[in-house]
C-alpha positions in Angstrom: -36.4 -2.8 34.2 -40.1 -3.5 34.8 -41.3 -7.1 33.5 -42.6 -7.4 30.0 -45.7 -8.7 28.7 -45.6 -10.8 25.6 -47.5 -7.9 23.4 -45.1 -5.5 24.4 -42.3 -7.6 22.8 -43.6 -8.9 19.7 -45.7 -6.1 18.4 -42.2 -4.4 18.4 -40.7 -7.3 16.6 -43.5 -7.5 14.4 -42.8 -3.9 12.9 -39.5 -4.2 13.0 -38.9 -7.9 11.2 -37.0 -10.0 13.3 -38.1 -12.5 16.5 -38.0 -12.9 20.1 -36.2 -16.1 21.9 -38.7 -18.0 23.9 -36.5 -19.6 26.0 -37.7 -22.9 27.7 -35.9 -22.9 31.7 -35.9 -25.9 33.9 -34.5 -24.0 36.8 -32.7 -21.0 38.1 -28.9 -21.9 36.6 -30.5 -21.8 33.1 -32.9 -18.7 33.8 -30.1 -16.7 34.9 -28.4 -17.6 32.1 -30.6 -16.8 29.5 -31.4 -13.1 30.9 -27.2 -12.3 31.0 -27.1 -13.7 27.0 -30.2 -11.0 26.3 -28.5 -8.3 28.5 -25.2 -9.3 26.2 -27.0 -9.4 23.3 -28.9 -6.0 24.4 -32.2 -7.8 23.2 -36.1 -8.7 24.8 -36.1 -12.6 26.4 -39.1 -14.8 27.0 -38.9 -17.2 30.0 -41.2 -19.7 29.6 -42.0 -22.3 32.1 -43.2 -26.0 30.2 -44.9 -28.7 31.8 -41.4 -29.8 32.8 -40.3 -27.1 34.6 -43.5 -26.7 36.5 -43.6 -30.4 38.1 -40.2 -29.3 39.3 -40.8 -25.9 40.9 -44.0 -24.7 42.0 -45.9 -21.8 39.4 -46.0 -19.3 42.6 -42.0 -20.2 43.5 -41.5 -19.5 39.3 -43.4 -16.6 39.0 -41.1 -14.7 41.6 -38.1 -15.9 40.4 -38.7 -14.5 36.8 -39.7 -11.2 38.0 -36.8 -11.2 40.3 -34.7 -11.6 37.1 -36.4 -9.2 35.3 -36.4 -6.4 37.8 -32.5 -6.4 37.7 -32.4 -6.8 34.5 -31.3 -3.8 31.9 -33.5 -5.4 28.9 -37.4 -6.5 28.7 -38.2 -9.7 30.3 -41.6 -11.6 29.8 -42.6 -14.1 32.4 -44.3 -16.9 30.0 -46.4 -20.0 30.9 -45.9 -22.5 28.1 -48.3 -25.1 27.4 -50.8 -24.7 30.0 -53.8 -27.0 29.2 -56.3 -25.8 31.6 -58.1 -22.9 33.1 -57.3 -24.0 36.4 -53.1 -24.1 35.7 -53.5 -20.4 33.8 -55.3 -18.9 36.6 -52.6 -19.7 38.8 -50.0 -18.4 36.5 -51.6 -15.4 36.5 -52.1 -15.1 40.2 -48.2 -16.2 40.4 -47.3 -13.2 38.3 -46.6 -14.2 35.2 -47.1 -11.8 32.3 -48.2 -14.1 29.8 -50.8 -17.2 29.1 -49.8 -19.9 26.7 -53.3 -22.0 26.9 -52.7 -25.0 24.3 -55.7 -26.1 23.1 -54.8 -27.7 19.9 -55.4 -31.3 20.8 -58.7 -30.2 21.0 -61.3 -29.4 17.9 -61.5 -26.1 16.6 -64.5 -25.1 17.9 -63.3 -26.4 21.8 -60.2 -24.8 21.2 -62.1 -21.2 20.1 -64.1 -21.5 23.4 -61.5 -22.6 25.9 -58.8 -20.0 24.4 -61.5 -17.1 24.7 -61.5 -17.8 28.5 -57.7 -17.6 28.9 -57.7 -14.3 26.7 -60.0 -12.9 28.8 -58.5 -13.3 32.4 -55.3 -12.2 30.8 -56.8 -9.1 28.7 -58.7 -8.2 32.0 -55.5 -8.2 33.9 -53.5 -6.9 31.2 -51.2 -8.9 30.9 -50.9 -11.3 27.1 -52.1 -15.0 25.6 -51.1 -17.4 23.1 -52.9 -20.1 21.5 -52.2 -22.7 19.5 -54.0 -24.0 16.3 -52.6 -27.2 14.6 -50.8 -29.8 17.1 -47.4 -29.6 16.8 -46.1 -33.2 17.7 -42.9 -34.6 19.4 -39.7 -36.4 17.9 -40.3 -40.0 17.8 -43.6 -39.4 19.4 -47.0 -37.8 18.7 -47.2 -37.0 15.2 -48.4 -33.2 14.0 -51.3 -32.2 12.2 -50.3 -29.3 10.4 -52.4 -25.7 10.7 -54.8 -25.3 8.6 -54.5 -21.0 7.1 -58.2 -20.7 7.1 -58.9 -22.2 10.3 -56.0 -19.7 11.9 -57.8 -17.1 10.4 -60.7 -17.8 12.5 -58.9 -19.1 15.3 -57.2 -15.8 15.5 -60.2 -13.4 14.8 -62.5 -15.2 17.7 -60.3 -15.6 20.0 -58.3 -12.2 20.2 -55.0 -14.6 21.1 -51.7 -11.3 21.4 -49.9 -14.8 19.4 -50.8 -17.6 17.6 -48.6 -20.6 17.7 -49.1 -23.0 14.5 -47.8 -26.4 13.1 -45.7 -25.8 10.0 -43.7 -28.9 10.1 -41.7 -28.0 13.0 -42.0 -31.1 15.8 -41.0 -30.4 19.9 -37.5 -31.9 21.6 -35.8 -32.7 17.9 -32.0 -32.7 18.7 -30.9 -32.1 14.8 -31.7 -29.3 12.6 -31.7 -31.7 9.3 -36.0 -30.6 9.3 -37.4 -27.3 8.1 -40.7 -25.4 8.1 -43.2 -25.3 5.3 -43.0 -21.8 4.4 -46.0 -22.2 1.6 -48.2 -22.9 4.7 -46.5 -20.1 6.3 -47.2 -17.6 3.6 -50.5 -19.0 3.3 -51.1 -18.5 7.5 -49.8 -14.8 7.5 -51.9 -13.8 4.4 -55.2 -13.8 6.1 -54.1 -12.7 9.8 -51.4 -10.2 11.0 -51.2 -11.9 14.7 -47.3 -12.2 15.5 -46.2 -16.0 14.8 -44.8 -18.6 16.8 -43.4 -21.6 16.4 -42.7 -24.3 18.8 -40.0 -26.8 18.5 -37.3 -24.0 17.5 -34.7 -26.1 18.3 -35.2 -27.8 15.1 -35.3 -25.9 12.4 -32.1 -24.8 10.4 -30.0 -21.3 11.8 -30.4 -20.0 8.8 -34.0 -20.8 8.0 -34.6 -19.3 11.1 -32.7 -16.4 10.5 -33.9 -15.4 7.6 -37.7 -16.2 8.5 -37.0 -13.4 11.2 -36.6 -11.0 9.4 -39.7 -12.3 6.2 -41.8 -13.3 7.9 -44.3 -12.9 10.9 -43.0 -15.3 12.9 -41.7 -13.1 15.5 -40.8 -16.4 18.1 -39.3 -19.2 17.7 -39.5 -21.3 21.3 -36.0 -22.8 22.0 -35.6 -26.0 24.3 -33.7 -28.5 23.7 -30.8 -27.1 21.5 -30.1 -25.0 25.1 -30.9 -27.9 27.8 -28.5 -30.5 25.7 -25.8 -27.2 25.8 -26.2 -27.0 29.8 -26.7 -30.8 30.1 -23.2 -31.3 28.2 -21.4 -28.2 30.5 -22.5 -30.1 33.2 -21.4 -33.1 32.4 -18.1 -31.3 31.6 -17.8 -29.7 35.2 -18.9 -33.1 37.4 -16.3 -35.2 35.5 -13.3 -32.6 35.9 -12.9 -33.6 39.3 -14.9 -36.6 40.3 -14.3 -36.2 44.1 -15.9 -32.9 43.8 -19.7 -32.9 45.6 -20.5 -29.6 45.9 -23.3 -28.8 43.4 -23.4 -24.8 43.6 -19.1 -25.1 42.5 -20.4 -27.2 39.8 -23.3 -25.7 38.5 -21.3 -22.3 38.4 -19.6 -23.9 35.4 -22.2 -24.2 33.5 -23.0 -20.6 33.6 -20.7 -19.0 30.7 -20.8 -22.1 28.0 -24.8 -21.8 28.2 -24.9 -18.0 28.2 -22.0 -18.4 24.8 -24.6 -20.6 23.0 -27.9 -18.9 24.2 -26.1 -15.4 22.6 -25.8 -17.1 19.5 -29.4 -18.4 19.4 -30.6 -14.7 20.0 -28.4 -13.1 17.6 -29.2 -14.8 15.0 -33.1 -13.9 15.4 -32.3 -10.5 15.6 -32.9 -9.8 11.7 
C-alpha cells in the first residue's frame, strides 16, 4: 500500500471518533513489529522516529526502511519524525522521505514557536506531505516538569500556524512506566472547544487503557504517542530470549523472539484506540 501521510490518517479518525497509534521505534525488530500488529488489527500505524532512534540510525537509512514497510504493507503507514527541534533536522526528514514533520517548538515562547512552526508547515505543505506542532511542554518522569497548554493560546497556535496536528500538555508527562496518572480532560474540553485540529498527546504510555479508550472515541484526540509501555514489552522479550540459553550468541536467533510477544502487546495498544 502506498505510504500515508499523517492528514490522511487522522482526518479519517477525526470523523470517525477513535485514534491512531503513534508508535515510537528504535530499530527495525520493533518497526516490523508494529506494522504486523496494524496489519492484525486491520488498522493505520504511525512510525515515528524520536531523538533516540535517530542518533542510532541515520534519518536517510530510517526514511527507507519505513517506506520499505509500508510498501508491503496491506494497511496505511505514515513515516513520522518525532520531536524534531530544528529546520535543519526537518528538512532532512523530508528529503529522507518521511511523510510527516513533528517540529517541537514548545520550549520556546509562543510567539517563536508560531514563527518557527510556520516554516516547518510550509516545506511540508509545499511537498505535500503533513506537520505537527506542539503547544505547552510536555515534561519527562522524574525530569523536566510540564507546563500545561493553555486553550486560548492553542487556538492561536493552531490558526497561525496551519499545524495537520496539534500536540498539547494535558497532564500527560514522556517515558512514565505506570499508568496510575491521567489527563485533565477539563483542559481537554476547553482545547477542542475553540479549534477542530486532530489532537495528540505525547507520553501515551501513561495514561490509563481505559481513559484512553474512551477519550478515542469523545474526544479529538485522535493519537496518542506510545513509547515506553512497547520498548519495556520488547526490552523484557529480550531479556527472556538471551537468558533461555546463555551460550547462545547469535543476535538475529534472539531477536526473532522478540517478534510475536511485542506484536501480542502492540495489538492490544491498537485495539483499544479503535473506538
Amino acid at each position: 500500500m502506498p505510504i500515508a501521510t499523517l492528514s490522511e490518517v487522522l482526518q479519517p479518525a477525526l470523523k470517525g471518533s477513535y485514534a491512531v497509534g503513534g508508535l515510537v521505534t528504535l530499530g527495525w525488530e520493533d518497526m516490523r513489529a508494529f506494522v504486523a500488529a496494524a496489519e492484525a488489527e486491520n488498522c493505520s500505524v504511525i512510525l515515528q522516529a524520536g531523538p533516540g532512534c535517530r542518533e542510532h540510525t541515520p534519518l536517510p537509512v530510517l526514511g527507507k526502511m519505513f517506506r520499505y514497510l509500508a510498501d508491503n504493507a496491506s494497511v496505511p503507514v505514515v513515516a513520522h519524525l518525532d520531536h524534531g527541534y530544528t529546520y535543519d533536522e526537518c528538512a532532512l526528514a523530508l528529503d529522507s522521505g518521511f511523510t510527516s514533520l513533528m517540529y517541537d517548538g514548545s520550549r520556546k515562547s509562543l510567539k517563536e514557536n508560531i514563527e518557527e512552526t510556520k516554516r516547518i508547515v510550509k516545506i511540508a505543505h509545499e511537498s505535500n506531505i503533513s506537520c505537527e506542532g506542539e503547544i505547552g511542554f510536555v515534561g519527562y518522569s522524574n525530569g523536566e516538569n510540564s507546563a500545561g497548554t493553555d486553550p486560548a493560546e492553542a487556538e492561536i497556535f493552531a490558526n497561525e500556524t496551519g499545524v495537520d496536528a496539534m500536540a498539547i500538555s494535558v497532564g500527560n508527562v514522556h517515558l512514565q512506566e505506570n499508568k496510575e496518572g491521567g489527563l485533565d480532560e477539563d483542559r481537554i474540553s476547553k482545547i477542542q472547544m475553540l479549534t477542530s485540529v486532530p489532537l495528540v498527546i505525547h507520553g501515551g504510555s501513561g495514561v490509563p487503557t481505559e481513559q484512553r479508550k474512551r477519550l478515542a472515541r469523545e474526544t479529538n484526540i485522535c493519537k496518542f504517542n506510545i513509547g515506553t509501555e512497547l520498548r519495556m514489552a520488547f526490552g523484557q522479550a529480550m531479556r527472556n530470549a538471551v537468558n533461555k540459553d546463555v551460550k547462545r550468541f547469535d543476535r538475529v536467533s534472539i531477536l526473532k523472539e522478540t517478534h510475536d510477544p511485542t506484536v501480542a502487546v502492540v495489538r492490544r495498544v491498537l485495539s483499544n484506540l479503535k473506538g
